[in-house]
C-alpha positions as a Markdown table, in Angstrom:
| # | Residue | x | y | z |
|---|---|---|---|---|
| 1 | Unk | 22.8 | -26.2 | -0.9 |
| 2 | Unk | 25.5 | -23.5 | 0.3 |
| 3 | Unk | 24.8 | -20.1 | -1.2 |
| 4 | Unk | 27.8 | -18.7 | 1.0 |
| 5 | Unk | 25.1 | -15.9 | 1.6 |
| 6 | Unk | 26.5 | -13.7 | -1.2 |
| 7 | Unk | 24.7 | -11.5 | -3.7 |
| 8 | Unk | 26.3 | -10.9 | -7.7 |
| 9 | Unk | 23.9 | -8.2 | -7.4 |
| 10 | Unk | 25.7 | -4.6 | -6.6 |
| 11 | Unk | 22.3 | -2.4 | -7.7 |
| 12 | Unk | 18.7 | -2.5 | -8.3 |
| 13 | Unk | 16.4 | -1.1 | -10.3 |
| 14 | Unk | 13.2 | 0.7 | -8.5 |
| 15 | Unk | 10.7 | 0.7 | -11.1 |
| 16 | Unk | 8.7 | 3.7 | -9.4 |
| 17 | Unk | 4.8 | 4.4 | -9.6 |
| 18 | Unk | 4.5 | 4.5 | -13.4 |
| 19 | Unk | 6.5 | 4.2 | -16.7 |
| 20 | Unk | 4.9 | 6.9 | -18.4 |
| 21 | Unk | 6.1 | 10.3 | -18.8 |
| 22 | Unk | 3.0 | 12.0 | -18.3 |
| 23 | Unk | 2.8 | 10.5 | -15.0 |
| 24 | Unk | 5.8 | 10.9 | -13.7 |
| 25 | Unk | 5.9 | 14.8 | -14.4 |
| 26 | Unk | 2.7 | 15.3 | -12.4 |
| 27 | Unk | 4.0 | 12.8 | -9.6 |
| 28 | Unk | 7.1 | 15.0 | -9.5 |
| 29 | Unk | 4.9 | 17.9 | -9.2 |
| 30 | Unk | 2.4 | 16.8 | -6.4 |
| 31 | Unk | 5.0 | 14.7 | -4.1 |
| 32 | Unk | 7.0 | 17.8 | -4.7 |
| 33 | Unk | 4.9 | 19.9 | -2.9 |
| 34 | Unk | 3.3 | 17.5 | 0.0 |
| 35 | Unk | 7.2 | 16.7 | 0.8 |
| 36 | Unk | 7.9 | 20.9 | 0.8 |
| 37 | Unk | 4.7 | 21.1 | 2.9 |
| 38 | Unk | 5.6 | 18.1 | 5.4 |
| 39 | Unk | 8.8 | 19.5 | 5.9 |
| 40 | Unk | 7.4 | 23.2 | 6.4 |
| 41 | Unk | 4.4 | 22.2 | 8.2 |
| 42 | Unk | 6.0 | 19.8 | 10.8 |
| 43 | Unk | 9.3 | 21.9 | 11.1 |
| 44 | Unk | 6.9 | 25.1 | 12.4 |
| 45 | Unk | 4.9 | 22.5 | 14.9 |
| 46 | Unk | 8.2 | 21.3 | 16.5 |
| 47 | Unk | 9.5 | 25.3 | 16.7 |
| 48 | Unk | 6.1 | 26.3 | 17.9 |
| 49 | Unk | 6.6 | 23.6 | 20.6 |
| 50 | Unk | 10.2 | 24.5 | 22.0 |
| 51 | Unk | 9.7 | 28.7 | 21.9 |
| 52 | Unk | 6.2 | 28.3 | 23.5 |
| 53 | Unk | 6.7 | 27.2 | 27.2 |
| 54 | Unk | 2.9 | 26.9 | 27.9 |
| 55 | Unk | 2.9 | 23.5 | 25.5 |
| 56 | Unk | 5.9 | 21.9 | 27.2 |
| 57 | Unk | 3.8 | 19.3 | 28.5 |
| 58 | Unk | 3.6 | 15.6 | 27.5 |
| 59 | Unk | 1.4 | 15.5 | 25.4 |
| 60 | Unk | 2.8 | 18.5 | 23.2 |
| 61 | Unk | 6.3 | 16.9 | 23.8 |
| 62 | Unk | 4.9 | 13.5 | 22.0 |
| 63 | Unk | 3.5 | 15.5 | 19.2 |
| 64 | Unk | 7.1 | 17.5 | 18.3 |
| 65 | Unk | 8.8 | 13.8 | 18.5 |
| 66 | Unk | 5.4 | 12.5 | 15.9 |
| 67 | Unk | 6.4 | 15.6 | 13.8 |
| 68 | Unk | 10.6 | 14.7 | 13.5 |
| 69 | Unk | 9.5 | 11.0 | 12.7 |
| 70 | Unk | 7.1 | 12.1 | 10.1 |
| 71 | Unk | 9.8 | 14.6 | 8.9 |
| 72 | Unk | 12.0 | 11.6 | 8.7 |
| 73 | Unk | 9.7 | 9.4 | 7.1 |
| 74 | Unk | 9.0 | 11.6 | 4.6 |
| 75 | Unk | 12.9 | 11.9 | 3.8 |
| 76 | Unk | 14.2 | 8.7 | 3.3 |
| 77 | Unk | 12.9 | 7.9 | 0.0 |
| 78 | Unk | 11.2 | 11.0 | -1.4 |
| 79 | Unk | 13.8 | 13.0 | -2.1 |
| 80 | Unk | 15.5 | 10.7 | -4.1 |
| 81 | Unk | 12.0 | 9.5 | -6.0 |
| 82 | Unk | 11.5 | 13.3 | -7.0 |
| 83 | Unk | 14.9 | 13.6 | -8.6 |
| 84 | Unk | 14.9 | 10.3 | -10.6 |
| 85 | Unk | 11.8 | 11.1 | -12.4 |
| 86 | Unk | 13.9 | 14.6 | -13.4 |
| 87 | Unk | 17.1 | 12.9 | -14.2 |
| 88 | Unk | 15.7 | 9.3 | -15.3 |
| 89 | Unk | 18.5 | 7.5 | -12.9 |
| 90 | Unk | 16.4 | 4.7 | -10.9 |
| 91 | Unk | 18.9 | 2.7 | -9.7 |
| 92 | Unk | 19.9 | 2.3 | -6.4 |
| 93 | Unk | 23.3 | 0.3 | -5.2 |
| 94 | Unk | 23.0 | -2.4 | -2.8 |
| 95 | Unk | 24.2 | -0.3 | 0.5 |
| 96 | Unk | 21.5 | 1.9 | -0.4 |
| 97 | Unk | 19.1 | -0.5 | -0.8 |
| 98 | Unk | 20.0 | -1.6 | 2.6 |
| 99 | Unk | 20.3 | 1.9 | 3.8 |
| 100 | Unk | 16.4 | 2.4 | 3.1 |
| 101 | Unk | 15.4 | -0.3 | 4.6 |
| 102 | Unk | 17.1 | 0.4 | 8.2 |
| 103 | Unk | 15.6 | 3.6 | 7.8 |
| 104 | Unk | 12.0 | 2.6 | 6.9 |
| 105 | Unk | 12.0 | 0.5 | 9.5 |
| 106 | Unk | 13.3 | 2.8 | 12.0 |
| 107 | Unk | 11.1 | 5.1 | 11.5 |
| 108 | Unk | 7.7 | 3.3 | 11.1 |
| 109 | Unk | 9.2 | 1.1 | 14.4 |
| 110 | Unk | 9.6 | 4.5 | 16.4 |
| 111 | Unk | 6.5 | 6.3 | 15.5 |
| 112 | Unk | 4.3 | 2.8 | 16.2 |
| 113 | Unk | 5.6 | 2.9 | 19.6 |
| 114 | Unk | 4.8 | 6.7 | 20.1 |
| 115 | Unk | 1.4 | 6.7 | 18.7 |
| 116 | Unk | 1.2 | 3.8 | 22.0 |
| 117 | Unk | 2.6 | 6.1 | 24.0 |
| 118 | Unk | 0.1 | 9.1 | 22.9 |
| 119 | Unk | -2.8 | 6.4 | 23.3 |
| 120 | Unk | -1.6 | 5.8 | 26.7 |
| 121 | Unk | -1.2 | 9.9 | 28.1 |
| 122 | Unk | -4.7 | 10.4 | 26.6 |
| 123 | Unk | -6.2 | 7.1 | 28.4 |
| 124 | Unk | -4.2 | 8.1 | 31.5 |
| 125 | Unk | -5.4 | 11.9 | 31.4 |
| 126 | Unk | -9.4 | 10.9 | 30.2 |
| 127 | Unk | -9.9 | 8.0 | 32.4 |
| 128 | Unk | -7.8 | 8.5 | 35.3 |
| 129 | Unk | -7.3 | 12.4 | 35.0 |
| 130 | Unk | -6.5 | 12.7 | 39.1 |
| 131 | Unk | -3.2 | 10.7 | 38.6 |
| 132 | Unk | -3.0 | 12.1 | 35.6 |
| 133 | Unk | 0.6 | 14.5 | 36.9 |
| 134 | Unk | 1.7 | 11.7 | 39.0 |
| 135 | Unk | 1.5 | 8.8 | 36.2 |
| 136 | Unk | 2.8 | 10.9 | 32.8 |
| 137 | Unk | 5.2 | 13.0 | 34.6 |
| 138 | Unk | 8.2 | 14.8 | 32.5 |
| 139 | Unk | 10.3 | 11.8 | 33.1 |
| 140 | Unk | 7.7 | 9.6 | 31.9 |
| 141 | Unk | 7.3 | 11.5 | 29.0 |
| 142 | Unk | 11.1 | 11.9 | 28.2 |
| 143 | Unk | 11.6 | 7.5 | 29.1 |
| 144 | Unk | 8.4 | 6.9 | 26.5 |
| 145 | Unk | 10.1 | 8.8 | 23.4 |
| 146 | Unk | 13.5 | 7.2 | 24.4 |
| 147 | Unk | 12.1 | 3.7 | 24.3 |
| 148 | Unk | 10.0 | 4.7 | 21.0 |
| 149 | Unk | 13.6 | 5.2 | 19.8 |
| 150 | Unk | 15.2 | 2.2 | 21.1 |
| 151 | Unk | 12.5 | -0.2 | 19.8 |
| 152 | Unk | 12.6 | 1.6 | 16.4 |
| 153 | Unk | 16.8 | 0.6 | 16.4 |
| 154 | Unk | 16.2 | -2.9 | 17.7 |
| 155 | Unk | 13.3 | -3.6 | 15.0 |
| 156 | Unk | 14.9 | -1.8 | 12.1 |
| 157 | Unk | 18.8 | -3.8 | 13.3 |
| 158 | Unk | 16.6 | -7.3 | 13.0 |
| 159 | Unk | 15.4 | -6.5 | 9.5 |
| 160 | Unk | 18.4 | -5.7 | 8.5 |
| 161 | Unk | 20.3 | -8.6 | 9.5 |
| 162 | Unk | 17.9 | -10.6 | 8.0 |
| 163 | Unk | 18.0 | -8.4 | 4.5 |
| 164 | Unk | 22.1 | -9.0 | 4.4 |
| 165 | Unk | 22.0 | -12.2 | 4.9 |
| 166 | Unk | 19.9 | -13.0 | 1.9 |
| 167 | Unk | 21.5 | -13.9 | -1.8 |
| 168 | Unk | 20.7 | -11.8 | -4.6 |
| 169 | Unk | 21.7 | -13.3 | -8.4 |
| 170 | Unk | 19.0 | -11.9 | -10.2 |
| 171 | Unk | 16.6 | -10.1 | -11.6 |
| 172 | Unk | 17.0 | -6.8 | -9.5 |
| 173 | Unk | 14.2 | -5.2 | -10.4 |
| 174 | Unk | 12.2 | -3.7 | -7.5 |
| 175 | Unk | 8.7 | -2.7 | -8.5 |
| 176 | Unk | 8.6 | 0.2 | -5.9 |
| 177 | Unk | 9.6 | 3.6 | -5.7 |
| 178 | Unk | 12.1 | 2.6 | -2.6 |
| 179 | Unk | 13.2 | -1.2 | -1.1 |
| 180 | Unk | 11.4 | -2.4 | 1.3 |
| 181 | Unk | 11.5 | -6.2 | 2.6 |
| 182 | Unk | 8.4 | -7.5 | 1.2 |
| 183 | Unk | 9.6 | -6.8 | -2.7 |
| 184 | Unk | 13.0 | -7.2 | -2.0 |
| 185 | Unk | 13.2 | -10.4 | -0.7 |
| 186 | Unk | 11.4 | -11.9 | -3.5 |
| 187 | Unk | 14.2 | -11.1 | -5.5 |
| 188 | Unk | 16.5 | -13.5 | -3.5 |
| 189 | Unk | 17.9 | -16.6 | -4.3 |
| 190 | Unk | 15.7 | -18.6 | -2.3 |
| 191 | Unk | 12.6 | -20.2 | -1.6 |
| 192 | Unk | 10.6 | -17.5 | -0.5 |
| 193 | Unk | 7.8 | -19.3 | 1.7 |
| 194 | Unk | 9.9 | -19.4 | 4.7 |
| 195 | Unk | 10.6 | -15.2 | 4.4 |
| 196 | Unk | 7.1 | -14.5 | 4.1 |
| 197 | Unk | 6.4 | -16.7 | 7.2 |
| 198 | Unk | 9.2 | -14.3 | 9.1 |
| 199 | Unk | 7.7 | -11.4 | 7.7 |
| 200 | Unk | 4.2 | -12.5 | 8.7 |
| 201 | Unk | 6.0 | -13.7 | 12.3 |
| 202 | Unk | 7.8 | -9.9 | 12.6 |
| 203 | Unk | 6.5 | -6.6 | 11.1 |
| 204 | Unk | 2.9 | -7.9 | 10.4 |
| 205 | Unk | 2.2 | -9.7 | 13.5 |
| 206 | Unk | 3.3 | -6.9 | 15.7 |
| 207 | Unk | 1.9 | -4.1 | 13.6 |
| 208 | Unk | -1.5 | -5.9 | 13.8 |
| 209 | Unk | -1.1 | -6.5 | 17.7 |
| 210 | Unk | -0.5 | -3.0 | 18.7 |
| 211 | Unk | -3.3 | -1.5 | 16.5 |
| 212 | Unk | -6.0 | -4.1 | 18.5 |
| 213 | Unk | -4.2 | -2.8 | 21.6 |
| 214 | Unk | -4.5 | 0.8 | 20.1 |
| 215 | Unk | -8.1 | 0.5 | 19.0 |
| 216 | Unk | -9.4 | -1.3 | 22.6 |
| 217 | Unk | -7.9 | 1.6 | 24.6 |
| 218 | Unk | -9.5 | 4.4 | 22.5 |
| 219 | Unk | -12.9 | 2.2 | 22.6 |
| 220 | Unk | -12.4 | 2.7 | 26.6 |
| 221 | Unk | -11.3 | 5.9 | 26.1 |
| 222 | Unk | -14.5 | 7.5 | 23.9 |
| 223 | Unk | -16.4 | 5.2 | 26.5 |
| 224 | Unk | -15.4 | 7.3 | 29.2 |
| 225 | Unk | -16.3 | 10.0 | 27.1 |
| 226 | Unk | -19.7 | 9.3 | 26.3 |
| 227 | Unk | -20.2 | 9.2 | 30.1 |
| 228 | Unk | -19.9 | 12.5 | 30.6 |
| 229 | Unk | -21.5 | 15.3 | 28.7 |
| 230 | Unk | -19.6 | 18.5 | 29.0 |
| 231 | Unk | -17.8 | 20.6 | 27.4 |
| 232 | Unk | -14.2 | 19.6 | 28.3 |
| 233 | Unk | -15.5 | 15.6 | 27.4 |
| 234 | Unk | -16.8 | 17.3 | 23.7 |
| 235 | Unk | -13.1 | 18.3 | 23.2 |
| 236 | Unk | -11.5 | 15.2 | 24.5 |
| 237 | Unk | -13.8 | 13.4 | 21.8 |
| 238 | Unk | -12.9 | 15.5 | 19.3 |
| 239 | Unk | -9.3 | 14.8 | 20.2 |
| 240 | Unk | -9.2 | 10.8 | 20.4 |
| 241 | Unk | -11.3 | 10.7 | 17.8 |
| 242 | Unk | -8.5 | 12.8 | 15.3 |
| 243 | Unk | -5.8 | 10.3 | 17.2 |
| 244 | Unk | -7.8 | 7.2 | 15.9 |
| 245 | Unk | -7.6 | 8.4 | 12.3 |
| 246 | Unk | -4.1 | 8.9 | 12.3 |
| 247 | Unk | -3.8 | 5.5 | 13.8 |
| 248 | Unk | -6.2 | 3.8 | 11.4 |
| 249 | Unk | -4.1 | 5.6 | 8.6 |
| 250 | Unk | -0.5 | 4.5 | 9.4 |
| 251 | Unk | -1.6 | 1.3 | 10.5 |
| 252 | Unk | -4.1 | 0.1 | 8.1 |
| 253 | Unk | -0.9 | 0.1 | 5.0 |
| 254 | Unk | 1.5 | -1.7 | 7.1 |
| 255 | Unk | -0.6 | -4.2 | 8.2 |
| 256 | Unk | -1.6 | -5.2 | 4.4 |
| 257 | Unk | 1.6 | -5.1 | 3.0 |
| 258 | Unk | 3.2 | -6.8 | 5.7 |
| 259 | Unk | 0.3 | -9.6 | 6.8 |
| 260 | Unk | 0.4 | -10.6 | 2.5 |
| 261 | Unk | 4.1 | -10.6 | 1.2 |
| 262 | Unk | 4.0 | -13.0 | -0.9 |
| 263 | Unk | 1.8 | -11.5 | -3.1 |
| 264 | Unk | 2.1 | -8.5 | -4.9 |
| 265 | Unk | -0.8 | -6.0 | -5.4 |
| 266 | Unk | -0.8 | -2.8 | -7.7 |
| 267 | Unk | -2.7 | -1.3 | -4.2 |
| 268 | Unk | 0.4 | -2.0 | -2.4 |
| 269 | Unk | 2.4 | 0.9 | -4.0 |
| 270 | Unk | -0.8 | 2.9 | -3.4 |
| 271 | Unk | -0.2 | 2.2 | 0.3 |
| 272 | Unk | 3.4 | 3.0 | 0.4 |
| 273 | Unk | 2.8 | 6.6 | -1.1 |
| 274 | Unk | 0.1 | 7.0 | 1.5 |
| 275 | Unk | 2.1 | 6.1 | 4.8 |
| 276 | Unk | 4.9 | 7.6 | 3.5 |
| 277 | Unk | 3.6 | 10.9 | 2.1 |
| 278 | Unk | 0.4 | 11.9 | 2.6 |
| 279 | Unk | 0.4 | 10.6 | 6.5 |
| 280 | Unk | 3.1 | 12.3 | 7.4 |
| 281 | Unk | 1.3 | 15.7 | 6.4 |
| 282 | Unk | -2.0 | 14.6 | 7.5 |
| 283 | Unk | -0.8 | 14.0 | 10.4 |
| 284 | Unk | 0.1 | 17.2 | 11.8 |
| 285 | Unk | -2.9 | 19.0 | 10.6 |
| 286 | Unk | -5.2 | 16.4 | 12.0 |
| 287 | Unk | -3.1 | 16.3 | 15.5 |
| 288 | Unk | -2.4 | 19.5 | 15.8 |
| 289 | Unk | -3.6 | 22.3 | 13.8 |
| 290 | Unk | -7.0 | 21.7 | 15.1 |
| 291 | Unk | -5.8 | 22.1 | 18.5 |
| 292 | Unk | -6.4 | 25.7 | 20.0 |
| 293 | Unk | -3.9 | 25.4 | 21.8 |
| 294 | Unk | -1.3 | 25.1 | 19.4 |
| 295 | Unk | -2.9 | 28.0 | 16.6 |
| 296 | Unk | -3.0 | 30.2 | 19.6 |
| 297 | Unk | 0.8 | 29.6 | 19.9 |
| 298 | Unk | 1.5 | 29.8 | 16.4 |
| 299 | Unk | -0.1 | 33.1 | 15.5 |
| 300 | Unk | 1.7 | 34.4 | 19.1 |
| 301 | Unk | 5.2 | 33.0 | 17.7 |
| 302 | Unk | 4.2 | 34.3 | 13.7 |
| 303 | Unk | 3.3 | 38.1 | 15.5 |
| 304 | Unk | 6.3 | 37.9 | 17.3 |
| 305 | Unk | 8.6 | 36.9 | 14.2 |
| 306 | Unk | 6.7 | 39.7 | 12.6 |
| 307 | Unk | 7.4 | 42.7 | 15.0 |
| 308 | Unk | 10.8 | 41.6 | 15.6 |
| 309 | Unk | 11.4 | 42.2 | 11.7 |
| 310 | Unk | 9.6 | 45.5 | 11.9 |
| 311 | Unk | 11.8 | 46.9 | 15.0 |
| 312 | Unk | 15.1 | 45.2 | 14.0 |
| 313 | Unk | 17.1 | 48.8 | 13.1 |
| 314 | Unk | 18.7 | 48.9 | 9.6 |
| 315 | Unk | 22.4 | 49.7 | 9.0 |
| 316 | Unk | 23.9 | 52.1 | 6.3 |
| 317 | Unk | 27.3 | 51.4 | 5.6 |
């Protein structure tokens, strides 16, 4: 049984969140403004980061690289979801298809590898905070994002492989608002069993490995924490404890969808909205706006913005 590996299908169809008008206009209304606030939101945290020298520490660095990826995730597919529920076009070709896919997965592979790497400075600077400089030096920092990036290419480069070599005759419908593996392989040509199992074997597996890895080292973590009863150990708990519920968020979606993709659930699209639209806002307000550190930089950068407009001289030509 030689399918050559070829697909008669040039486009799909993404059949979106709902087919009714009514709907879709207040979809289009509310992704439309939690993409405009991602993008503002996350934008100002990684501007904040660079112009204020006091947060160009690790940990801060780590938090401007979570804020790109959740600017990026945010962008790959709802941009294009907004405008097809204003022009009625759903259909994406192939390449684009494909094109999300790498993307998703690039993404969601880079930014599970730097929430391990925040895990790790926050273990490193709560339970061992003497070697704290030593252990998560600049270079450290600079080698963690770099091989967050690097795994996020090597995972999202296997999925796609995978997705080309697949044959497509029919239907092409994919009942999502953007492709992802788990509905578009069941559109292939063949028998799907075997895909799940590699889907089960890749992106669900590992997802579900590195959350228990995630979860044991904050369990040490707010163990430490409970040890000591001060005011500095109030704030780290209040820290780890808005790190876990970022962590619980992205990685509680993936690990459904991708641990069951043989079936499909009308919660599934729920999920997919949620890690890639709501997190990516959530995120930097649970991370970071909370932090002192980073308002107090933010009202210093907004004040200076402000009386540089006030004492910028105006010309009369």
């Amino acid at each position: 049984m030689d399918m050559a590996n070829k697909s008669t299908v040039s486009e799909f169809v993404l059949l979106g969140l709902s087919d009714s008008w009514e709907l879709q206009m207040f979809f289009f209304m509310v992704f439309s403004l939690f993409y405009v606030a991602t993008m503002m939101g996350n934008s100002f945290i990684v501007i904040t980061v660079i112009a204020d020298t006091q947060l160009h520490s690790p940990m801060y660095i780590l938090l401007s690289n979570l804020s790109i990826i959740d600017m990026s995730l945010a962008s790959f597919a709802t941009p294009k979801m907004i405008t097809d529920y204003l022009t009625g076009h759903k259909t994406i070709s192939f390449d684009g298809c494909i094109t999300q896919i790498f993307f998703l997965h690039l993404f969601t592979g880079t930014e599970i590898i730097l929430l391990m790497a925040m895990s790790f400075d926050r273990y490193i600077a709560i339970c061992k905070p003497l070697h704290y400089a030593s252990i998560i030096s600049p270079q450290v920092c600079v080698a963690l994002v770099v091989a967050s990036w690097v795994v996020g290419v090597i995972h999202s480069m296997s999925q796609v492989i995978f997705a080309l070599t697949l044959p497509f005759c029919g239907p092409n419908d994919v009942d999502s608002f953007f492709c992802d593996l788990p509905v578009v392989f069941q559109l292939s040509c063949v028998d799907t069993y075997v895909l799940g199992l590699f889907m089960i074997s890749t992106s669900g597996i590992i997802a579900l490995s590195c959350f228990i890895l995630l979860f044991n080292s904050y369990v040490i973590v707010l163990v430490t924490i409970k040890n000591h009863s001060s005011r500095g150990s109030s704030k780290a708990l209040s820290t780890c404890t808005c790190h876990f519920i970022v962590v619980f968020m992205f990685f509680g979606p993936c690990i459904f969808i991708y641990m069951w993709p043989l079936r499909s659930f009308l919660v599934d699209k729920t999920l997919s909205v949620f890690y890639t639209i709501f997190t990516p806002i959530l995120n930097p307000i649970i991370y970071t706006l909370r932090n002192q550190e980073v308002k107090t930089a933010m009202t210093k950068l907004k004040n200076r913005l402000l009386n540089s407009n006030k004492t910028t001289p105006l010309h009369y030509f």
